[in-house]
N, CA, C and O of each residue as an XYZ file, in Angstrom:
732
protein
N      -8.059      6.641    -12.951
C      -7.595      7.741    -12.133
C      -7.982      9.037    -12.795
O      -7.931      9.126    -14.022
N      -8.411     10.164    -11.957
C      -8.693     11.540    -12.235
C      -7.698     12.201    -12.768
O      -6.795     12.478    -11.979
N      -7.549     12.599    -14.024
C      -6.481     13.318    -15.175
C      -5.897     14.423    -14.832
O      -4.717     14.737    -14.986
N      -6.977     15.163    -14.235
C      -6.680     16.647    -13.850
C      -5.813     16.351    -12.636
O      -5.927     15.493    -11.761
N      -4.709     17.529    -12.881
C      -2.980     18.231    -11.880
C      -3.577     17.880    -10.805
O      -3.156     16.842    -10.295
N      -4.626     18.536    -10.172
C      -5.040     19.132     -9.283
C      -5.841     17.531     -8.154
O      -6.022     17.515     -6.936
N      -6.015     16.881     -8.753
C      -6.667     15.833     -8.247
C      -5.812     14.668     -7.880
O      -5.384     13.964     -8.794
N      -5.445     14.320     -6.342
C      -5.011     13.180     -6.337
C      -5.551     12.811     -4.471
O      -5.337     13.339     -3.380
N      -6.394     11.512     -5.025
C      -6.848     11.087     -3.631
C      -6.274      9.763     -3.454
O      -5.547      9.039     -4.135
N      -6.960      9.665     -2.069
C      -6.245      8.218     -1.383
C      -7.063      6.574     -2.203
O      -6.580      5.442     -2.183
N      -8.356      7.012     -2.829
C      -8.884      6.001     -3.625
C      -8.311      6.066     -5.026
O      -8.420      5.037     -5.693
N      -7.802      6.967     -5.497
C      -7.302      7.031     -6.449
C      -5.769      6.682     -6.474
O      -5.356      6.240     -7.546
N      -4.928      6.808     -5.518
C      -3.392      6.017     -5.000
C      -3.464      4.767     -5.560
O      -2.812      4.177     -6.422
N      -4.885      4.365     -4.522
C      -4.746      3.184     -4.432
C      -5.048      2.108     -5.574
O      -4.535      0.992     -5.650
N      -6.011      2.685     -6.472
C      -6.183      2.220     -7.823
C      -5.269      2.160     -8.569
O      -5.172      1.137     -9.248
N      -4.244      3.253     -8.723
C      -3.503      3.516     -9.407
C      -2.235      2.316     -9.251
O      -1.687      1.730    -10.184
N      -1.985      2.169     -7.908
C      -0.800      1.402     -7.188
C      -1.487     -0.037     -7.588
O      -0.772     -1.035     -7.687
N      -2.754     -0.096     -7.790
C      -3.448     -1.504     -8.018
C      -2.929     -1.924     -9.207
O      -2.398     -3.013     -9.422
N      -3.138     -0.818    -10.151
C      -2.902     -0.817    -11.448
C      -1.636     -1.799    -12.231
O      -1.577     -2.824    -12.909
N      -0.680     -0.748    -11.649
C       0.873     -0.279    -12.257
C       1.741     -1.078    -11.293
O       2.904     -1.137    -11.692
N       1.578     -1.545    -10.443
C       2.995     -1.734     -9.205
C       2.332     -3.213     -8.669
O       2.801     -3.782     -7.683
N       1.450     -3.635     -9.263
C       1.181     -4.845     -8.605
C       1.150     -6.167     -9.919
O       1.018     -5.780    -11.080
N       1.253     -7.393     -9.696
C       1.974     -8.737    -10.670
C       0.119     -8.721    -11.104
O      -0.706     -8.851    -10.200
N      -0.164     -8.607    -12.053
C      -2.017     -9.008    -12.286
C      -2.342    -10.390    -12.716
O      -3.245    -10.639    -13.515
N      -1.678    -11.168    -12.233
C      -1.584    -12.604    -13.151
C      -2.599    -13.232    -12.033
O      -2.335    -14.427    -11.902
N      -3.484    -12.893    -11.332
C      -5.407    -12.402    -10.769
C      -5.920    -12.196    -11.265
O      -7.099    -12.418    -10.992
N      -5.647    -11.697    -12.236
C      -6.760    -10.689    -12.754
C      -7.458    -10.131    -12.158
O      -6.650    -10.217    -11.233
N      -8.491     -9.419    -11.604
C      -9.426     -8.267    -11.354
C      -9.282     -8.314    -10.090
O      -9.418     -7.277     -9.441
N      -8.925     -9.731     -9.360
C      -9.506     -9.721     -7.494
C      -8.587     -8.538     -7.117
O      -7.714     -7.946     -7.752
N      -9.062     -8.399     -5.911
C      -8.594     -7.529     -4.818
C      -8.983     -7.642     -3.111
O     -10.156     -7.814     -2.778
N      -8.077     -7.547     -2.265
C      -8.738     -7.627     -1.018
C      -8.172     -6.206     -0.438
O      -7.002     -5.824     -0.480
N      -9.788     -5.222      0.355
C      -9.739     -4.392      0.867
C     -10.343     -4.918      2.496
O     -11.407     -5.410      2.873
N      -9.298     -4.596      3.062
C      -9.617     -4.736      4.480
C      -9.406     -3.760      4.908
O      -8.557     -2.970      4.494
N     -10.589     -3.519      6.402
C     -10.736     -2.306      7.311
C     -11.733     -3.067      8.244
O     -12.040     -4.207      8.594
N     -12.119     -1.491      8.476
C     -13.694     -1.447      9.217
C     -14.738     -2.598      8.561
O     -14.151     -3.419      7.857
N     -16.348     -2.803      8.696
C     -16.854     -3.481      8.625
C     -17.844     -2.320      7.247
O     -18.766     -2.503      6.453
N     -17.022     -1.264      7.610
C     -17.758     -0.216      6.279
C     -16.844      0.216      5.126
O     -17.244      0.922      4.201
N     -15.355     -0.340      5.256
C     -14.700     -0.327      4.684
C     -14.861     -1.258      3.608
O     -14.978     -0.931      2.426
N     -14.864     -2.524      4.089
C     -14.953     -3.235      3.380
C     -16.333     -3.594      2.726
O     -16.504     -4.729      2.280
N     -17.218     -2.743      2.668
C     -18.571     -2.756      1.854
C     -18.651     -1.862      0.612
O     -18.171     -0.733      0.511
N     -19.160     -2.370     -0.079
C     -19.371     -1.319     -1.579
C     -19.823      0.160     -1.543
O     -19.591      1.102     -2.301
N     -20.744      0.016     -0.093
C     -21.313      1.107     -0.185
C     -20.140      2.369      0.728
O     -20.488      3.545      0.835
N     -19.093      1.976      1.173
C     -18.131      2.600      1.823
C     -17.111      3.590      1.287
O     -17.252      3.958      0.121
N     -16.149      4.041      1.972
C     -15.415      5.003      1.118
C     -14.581      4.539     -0.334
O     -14.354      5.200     -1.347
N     -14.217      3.065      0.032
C     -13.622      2.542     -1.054
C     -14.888      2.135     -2.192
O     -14.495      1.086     -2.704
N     -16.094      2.468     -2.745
C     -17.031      2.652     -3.270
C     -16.365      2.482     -4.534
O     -16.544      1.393     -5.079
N     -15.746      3.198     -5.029
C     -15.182      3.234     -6.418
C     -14.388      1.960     -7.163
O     -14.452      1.575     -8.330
N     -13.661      1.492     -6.096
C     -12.900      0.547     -6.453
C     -13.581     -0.909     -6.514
O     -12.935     -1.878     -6.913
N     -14.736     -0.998     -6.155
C     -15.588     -2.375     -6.034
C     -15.803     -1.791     -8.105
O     -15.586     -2.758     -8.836
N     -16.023     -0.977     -8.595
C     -16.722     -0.845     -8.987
C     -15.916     -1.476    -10.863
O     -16.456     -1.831    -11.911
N     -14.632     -1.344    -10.482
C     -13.138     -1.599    -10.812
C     -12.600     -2.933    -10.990
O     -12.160     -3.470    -12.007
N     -12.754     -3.490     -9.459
C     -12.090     -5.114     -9.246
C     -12.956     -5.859     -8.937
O     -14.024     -5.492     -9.427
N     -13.052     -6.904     -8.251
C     -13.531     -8.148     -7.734
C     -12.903     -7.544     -6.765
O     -11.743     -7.143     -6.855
N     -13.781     -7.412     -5.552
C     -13.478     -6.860     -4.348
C     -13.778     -8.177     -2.951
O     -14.940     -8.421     -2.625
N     -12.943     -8.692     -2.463
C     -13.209     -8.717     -1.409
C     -14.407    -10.284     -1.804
O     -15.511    -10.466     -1.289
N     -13.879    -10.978     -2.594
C     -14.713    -12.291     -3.389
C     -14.831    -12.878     -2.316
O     -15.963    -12.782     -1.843
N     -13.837    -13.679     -1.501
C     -13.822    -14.563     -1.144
C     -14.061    -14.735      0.190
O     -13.902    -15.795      0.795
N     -14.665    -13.101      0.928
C     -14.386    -12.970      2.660
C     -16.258    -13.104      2.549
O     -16.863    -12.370      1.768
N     -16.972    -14.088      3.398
C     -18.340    -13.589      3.612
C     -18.863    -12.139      4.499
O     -18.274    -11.689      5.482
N     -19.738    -11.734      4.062
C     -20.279    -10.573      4.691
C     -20.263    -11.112      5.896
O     -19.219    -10.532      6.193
N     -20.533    -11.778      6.950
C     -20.648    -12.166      8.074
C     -19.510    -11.787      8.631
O     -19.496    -11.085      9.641
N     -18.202    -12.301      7.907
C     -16.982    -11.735      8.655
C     -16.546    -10.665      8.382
O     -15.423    -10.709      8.885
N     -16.669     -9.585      7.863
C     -16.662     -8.199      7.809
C     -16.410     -7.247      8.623
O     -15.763     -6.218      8.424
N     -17.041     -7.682      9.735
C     -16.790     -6.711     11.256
C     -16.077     -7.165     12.125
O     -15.921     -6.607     13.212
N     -15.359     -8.590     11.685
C     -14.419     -9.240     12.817
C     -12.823     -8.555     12.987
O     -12.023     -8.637     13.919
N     -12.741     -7.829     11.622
C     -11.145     -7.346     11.878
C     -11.586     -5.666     12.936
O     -10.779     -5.160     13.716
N     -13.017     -5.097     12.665
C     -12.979     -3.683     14.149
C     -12.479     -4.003     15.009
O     -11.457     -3.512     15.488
N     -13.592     -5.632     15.711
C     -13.144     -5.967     16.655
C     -12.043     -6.455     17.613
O     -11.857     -6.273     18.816
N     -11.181     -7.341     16.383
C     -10.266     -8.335     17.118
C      -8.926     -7.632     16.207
O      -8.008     -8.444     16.085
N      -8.717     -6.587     15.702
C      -7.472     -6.820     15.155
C      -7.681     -4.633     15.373
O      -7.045     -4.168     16.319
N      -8.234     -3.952     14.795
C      -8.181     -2.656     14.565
C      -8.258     -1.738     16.176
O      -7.666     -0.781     16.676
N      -9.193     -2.547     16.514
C      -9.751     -1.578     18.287
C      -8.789     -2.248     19.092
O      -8.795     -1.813     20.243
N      -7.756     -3.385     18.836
C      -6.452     -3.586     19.692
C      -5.751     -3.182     19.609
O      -4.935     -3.143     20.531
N      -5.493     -2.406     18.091
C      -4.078     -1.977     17.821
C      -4.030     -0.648     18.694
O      -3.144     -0.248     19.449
N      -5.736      0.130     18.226
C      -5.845      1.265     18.896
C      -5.521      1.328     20.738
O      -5.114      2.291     21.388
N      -5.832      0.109     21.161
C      -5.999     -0.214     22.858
C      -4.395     -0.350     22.948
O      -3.938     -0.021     24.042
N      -3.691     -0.676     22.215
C      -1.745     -1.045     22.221
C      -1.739     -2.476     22.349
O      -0.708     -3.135     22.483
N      -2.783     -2.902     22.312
C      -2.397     -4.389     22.402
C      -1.635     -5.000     20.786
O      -2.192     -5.908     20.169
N      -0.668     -4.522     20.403
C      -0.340     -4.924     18.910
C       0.056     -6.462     18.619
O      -0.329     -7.048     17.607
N       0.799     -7.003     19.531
C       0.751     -8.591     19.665
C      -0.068     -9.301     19.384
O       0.214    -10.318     18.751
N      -1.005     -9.097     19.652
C      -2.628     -9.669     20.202
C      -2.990     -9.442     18.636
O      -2.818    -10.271     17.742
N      -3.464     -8.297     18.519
C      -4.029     -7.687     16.648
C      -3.189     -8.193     15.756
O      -3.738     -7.975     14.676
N      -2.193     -8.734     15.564
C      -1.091     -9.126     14.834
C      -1.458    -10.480     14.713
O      -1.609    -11.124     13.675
N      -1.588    -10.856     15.919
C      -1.897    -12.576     15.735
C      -3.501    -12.642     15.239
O      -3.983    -13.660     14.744
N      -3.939    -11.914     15.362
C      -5.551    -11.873     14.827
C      -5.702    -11.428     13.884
O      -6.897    -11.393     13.591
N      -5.176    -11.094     13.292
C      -5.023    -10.206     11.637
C      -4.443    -11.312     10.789
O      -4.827    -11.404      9.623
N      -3.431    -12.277     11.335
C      -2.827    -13.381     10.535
C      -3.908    -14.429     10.509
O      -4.394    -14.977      9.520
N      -4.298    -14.669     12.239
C      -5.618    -15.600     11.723
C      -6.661    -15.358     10.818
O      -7.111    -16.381     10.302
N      -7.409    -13.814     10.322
C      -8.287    -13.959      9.667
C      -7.736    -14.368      8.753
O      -7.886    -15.560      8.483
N      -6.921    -13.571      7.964
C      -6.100    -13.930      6.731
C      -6.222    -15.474      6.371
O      -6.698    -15.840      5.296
N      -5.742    -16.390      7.380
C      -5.546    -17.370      7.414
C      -6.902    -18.603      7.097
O      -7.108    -19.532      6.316
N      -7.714    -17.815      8.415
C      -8.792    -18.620      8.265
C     -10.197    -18.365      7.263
O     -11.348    -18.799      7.306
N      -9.382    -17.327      6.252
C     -10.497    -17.217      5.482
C      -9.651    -17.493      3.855
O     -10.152    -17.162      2.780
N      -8.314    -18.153      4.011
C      -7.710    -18.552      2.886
C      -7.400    -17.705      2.275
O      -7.364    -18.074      1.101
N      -7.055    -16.415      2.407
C      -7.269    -15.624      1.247
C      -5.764    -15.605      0.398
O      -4.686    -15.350      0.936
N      -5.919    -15.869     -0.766
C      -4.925    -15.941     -1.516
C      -3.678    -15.038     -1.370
O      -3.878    -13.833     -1.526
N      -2.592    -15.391     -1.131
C      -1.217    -14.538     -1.161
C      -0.835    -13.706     -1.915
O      -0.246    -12.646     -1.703
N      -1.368    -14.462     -3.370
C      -0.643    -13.712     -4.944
C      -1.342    -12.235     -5.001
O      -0.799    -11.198     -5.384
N      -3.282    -12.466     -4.311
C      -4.283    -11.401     -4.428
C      -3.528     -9.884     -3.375
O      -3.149     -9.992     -2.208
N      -3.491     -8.655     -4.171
C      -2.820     -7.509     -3.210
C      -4.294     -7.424     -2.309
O      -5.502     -7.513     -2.531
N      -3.511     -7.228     -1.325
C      -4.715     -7.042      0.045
C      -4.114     -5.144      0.495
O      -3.148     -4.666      1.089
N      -5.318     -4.604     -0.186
C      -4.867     -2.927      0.459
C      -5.631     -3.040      1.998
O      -6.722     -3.456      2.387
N      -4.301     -2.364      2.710
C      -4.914     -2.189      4.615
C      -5.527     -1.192      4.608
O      -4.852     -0.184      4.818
N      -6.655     -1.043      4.433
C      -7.411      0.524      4.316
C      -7.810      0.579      5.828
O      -8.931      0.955      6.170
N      -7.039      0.265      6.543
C      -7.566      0.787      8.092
C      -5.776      1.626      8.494
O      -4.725      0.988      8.560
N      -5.857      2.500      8.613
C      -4.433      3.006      9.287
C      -3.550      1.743     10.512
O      -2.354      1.474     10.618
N      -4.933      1.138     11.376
C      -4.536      0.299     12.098
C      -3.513     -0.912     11.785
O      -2.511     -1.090     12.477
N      -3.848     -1.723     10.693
C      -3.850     -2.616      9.680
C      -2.161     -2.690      9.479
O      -1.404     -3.618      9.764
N      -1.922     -1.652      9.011
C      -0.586     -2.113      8.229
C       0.600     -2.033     10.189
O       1.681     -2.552     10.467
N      -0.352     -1.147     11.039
C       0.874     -1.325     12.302
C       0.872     -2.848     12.555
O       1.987     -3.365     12.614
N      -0.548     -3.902     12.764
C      -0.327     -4.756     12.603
C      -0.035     -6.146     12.269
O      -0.169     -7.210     12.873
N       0.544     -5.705     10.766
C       1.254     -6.366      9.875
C       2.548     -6.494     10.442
O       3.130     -7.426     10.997
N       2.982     -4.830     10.045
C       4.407     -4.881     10.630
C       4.990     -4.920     11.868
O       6.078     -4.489     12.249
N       4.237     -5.416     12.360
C       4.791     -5.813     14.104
C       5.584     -7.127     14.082
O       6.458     -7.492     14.868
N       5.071     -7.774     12.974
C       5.633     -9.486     13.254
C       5.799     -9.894     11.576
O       5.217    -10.873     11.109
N       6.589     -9.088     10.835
C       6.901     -9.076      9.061
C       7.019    -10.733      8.873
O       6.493    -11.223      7.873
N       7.442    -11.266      9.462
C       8.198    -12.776      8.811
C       6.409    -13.858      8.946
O       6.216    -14.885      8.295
N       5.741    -13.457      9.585
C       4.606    -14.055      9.565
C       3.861    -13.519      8.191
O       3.182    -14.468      7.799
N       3.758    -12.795      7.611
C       2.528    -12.325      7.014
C       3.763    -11.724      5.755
O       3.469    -10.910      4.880
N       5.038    -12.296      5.918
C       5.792    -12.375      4.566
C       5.276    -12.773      3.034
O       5.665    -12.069      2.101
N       4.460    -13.825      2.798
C       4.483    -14.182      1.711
C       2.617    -13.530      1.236
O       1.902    -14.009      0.356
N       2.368    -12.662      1.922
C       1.182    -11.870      1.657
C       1.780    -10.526      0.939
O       2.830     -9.982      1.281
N       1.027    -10.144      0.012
C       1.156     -8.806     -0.877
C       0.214     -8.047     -0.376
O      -1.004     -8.204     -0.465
N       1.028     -6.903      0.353
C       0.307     -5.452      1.222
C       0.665     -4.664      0.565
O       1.775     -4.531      0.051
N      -0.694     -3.716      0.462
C      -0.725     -1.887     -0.269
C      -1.341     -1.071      1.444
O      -2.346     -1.208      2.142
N      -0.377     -0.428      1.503
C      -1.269      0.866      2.818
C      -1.422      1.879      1.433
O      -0.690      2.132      0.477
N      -2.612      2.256      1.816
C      -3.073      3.587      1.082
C      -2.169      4.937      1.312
O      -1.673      5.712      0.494
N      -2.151      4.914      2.739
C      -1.315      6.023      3.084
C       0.143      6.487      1.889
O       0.433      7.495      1.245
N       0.922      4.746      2.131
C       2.333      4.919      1.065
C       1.696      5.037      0.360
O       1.956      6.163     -0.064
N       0.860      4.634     -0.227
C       0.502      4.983     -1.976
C       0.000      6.189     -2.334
O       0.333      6.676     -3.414
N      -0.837      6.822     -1.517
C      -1.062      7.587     -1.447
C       0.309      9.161     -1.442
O       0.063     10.276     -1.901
N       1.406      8.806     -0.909
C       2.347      9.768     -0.745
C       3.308      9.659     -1.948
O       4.072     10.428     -2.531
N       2.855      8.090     -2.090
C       3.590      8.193     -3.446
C       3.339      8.628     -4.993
O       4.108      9.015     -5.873
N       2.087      8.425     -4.957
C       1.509      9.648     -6.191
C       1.417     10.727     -6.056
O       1.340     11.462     -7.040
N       1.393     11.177     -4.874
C       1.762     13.136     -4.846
C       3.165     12.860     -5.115
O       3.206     12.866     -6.345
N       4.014     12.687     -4.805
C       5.284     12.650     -4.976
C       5.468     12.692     -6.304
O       6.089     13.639     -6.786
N       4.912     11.581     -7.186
C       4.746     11.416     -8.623
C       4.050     12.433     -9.370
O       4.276     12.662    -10.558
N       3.116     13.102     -8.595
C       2.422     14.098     -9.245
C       3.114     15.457     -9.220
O       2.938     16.364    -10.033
N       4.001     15.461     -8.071
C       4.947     16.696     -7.909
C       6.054     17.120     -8.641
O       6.663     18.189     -8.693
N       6.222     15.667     -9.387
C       7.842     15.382     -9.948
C       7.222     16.112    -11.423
O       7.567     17.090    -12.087
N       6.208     15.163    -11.533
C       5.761     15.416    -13.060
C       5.238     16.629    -13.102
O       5.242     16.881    -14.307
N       4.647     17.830    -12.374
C       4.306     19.128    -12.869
C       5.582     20.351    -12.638
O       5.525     21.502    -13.072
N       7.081     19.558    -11.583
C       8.214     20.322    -11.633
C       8.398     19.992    -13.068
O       8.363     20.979    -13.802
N       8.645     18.479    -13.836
C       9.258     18.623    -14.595
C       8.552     19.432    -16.055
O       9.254     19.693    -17.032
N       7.483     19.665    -16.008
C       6.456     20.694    -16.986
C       6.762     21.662    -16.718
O       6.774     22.284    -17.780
N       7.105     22.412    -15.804
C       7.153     24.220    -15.288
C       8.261     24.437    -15.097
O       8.532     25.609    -14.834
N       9.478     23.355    -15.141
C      10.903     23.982    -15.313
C      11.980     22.860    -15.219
O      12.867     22.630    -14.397
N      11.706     22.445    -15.997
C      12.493     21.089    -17.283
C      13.638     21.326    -16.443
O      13.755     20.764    -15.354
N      14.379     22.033    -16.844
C      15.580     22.393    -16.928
C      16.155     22.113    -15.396
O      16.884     21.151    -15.155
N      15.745     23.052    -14.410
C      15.732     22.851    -13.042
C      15.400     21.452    -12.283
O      15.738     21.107    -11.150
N      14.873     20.972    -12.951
C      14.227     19.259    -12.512
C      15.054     18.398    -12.787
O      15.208     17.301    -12.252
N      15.873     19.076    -14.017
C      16.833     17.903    -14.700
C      17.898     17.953    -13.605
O      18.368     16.869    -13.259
N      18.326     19.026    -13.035
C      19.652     19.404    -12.450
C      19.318     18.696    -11.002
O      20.214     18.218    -10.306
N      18.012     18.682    -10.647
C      18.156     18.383     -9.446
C      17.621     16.648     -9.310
O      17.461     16.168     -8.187
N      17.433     16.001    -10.284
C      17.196     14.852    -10.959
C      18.497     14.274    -10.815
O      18.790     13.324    -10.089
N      19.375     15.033    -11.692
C      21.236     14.447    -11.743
C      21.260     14.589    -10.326
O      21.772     13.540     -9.934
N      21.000     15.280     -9.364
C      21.720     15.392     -7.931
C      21.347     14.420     -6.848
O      22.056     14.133     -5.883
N      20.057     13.910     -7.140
C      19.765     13.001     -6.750
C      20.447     11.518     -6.678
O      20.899     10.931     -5.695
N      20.356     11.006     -8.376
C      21.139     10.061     -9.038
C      22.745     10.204     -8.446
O      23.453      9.204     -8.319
N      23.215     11.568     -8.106
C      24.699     11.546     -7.546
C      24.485     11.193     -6.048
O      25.184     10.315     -5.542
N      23.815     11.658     -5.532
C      23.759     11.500     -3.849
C      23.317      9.768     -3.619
O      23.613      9.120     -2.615
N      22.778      9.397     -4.454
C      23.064      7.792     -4.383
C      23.777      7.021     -4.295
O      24.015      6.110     -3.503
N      24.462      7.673     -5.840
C      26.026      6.815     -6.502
C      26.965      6.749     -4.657
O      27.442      5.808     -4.022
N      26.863      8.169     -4.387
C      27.862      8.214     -3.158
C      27.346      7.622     -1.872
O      28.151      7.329     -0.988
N      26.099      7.435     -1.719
C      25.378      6.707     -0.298
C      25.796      5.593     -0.970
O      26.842      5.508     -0.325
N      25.857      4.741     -1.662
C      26.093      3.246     -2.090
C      27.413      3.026     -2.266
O      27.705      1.885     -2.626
N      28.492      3.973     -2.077
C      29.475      3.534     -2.459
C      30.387      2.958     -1.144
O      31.191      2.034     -1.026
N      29.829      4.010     -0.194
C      30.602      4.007      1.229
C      30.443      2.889      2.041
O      31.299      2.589      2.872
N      29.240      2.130      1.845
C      29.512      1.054      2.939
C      27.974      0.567      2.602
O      27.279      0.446      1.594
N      27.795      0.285      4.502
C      25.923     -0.422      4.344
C      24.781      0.520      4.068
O      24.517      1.620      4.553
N      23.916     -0.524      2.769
C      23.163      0.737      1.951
C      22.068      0.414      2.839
O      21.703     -0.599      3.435
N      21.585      1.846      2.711
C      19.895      1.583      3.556
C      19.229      2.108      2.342
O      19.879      2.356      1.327
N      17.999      2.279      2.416
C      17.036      2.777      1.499
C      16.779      4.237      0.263
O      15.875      4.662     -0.456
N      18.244      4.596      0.622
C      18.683      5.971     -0.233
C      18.770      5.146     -1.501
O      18.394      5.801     -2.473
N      19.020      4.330     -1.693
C      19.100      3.869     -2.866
C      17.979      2.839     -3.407
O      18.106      2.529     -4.592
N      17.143      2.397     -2.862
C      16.295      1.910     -3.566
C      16.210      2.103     -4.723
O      16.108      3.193     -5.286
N      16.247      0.922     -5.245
C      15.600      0.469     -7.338
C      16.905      1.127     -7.597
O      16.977      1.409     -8.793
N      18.232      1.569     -6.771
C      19.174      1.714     -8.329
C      19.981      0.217     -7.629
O      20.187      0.163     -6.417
N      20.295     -0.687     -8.359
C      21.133     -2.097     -8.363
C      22.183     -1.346     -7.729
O      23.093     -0.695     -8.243
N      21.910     -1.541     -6.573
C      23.171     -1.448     -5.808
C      23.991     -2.231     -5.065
O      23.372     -2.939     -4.270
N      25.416     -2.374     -5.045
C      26.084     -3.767     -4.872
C      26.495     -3.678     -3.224
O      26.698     -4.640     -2.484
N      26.553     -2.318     -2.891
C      27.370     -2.220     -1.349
C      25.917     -2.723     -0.095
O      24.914     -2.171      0.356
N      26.375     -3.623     -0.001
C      24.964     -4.134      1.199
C      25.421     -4.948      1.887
O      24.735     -5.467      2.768
C-alpha cells in the first residue's frame, strides 16, 4: 500500500483488506471477479495480479460469463436470476470457499446479498466497504496526529455511546467488535 496521507485508492483497500482482515492459511490465491476486463491482468485490478495468485483456478474462457449472466441482470433488475448465476459460476468452477473472492463489479456484491444463506460459506471483500473503510482508517489516524487530545475525547464518546446502545435491549451494529452480551 501507498505510505503517503494523501493516497488511498480502491486497489489499494483492497490489498490492504487482503492483507490484514483476511485468514491467509491460502497463501497468495485470490479471486477477483467482475467484468471480463476485470478479471484480466491487464485491467484495473493490474496491481494486485502482480501481488497474489489471481484468479488460478477460473479459465480465461470463462471470464466474460459473469457480464453476461450475472452483472447485465443485476443492472436489467433481474436480481433473482444473477444471484442464481453468480452461485452457479462459483459453483461450477469449484472455487474454493476458504480463497477471499473480492466483487470488483459494484453489481456483484447486490447479487450475493440478495440470497446470503446460499453463498454463506464463501469469503466476500466489496471494494467499495473496503475501500470506505481505509479512509475511515486513514481519517482516524491523521485526527489522531493533528489533535491527540481531541480524538481521545471523542474516541471515549464513542466507546460510551456503545456501552449505552448495548445496554438497552436488541443490539444492532453500533456495537460491532465490542463483545456485546444484549442480543
Amino acid at each position: 500500500m501507498n505510505n503517503s496521507d494523501d493516497f488511498v485508492s480502491l486497489i489499494n483497500a483492497v490489498n490492504y483488506t487482503l492483507r490484514h482482515k483476511f485468514n491467509r492459511s491460502t497463501g497468495d490465491k485470490v479471486y477477483i471477479l467482475g467484468s471480463e476486463v476485470t478479471m484480466d491482468e491487464k485491467g484495473e485490478y493490474m496491481a494486485l495480479f502482480n501481488e497474489f495468485r489471481v484468479n488460478a483456478d477460473i479459465p480465461e474462457t470463462a471470464r466474460g460469463w459473469l457480464w453476461t449472466h450475472t452483472i447485465k441482470m443485476v443492472q436489467n433488475g433481474e436480481v433473482a436470476k444473477a444471484s442464481a448465476n453468480f452461485y452457479k459460476f462459483l459453483e461450477d468452477h469449484q472455487l474454493d470457499q476458504r480463497i477471499p473472492i473480492s466483487l470488483s463489479c459494484t453489481e456483484l456484491p447486490i447479487a450475493a446479498e440478495y440470497d446470503p444463506k446460499m453463498f454463506a460459506n464463501y469469503t466476500f471483500l466489496d471494494p467499495n466497504l473496503a475501500l470506505a473503510e481505509l479512509l475511515v482508517m486513514r481519517a482516524e489516524q491523521r485526527v489522531n496526529q493533528t489533535a491527540h487530545e481531541k480524538y481521545i475525547g471523542w474516541k471515549s464518546g464513542v466507546h460510551e455511546y456503545m456501552k449505552e446502545c448495548c445496554a438497552g435491549g436488541p443490539c444492532d451494529k453500533c456495537c460491532e467488535g465490542f463483545n456485546c452480551t444484549a442480543k
